[in-house]
C-alpha positions as CSV (number, residue, x, y, z in Angstrom):
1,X,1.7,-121.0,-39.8
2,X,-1.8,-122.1,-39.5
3,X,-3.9,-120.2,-36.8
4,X,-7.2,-120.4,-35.3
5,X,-8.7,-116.8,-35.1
6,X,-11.8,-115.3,-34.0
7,X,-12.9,-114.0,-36.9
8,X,-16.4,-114.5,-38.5
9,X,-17.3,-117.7,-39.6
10,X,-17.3,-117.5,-43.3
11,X,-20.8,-118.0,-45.4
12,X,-21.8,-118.8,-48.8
13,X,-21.8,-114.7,-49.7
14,X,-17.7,-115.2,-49.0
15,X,-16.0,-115.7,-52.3
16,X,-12.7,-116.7,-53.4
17,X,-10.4,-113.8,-54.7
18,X,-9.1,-116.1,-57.0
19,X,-12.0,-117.8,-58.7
20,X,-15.3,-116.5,-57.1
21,X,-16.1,-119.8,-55.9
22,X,-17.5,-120.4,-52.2
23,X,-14.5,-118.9,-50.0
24,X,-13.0,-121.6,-46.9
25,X,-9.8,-120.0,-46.4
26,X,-9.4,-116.9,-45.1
27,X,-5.7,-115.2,-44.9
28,X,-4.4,-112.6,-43.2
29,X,-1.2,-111.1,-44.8
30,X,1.9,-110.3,-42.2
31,X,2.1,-106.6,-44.0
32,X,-1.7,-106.7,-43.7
33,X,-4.9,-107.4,-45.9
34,X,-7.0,-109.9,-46.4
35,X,-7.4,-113.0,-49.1
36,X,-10.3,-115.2,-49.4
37,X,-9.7,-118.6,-51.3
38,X,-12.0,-121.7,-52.2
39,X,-10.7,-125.0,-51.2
40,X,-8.5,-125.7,-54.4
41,X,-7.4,-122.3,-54.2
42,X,-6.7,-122.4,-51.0
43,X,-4.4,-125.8,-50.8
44,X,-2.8,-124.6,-53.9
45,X,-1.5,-121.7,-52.0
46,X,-0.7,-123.0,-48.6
47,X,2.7,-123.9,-48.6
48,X,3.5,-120.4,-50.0
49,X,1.7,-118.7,-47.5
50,X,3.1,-120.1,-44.8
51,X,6.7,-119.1,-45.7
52,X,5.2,-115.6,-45.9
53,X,3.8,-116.3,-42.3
54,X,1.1,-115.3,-42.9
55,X,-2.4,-115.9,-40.8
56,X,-4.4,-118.9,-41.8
57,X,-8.3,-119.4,-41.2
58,X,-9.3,-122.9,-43.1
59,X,-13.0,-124.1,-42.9
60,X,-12.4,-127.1,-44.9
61,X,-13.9,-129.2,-42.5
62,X,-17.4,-127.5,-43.1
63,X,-16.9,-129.4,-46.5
64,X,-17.3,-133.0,-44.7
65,X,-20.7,-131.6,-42.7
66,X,-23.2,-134.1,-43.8
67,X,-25.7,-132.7,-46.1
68,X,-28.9,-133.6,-46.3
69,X,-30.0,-135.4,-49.1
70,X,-32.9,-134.0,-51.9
71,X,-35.3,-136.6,-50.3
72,X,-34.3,-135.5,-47.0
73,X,-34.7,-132.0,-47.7
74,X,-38.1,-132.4,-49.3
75,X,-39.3,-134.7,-46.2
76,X,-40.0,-137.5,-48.2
């Protein structure tokens, strides 16, 4: 079950528990605690946590946010 809490946002500090890569999935267990997963991580384990139930947070879409290029960036 996929669900849209109001939890914080996640940010770059937010690692997966898996890998240690940028976290984008946060999960809330149904017997309670917390995982944190990067975006492989994270589809990898979707279908099982959703038979478990359990709480899903995905910020995948911040992955398609346009990013400024390096010329952008350095106002060129």
């Amino acid at each position: 079950m996929t669900s849209t809490l109001t939890a914080e946002p996640l940010t770059a500090v937010d690692r997966c528990d898996r890998c240690g890569a940028q976290a984008y999935m946060r999960v809330t267990l149904p017997a309670g605690g917390e995982l944190l997963f990067c975006a492989h991580h994270g589809r990898a384990y979707t279908p099982k946590l959703q038979e478990l139930d359990a709480q899903i947070v995905d910020e995948y879409g911040r992955l398609d946010e346009q990013q400024p290029t390096p010329a952008a960036s350095a106002g060129i």
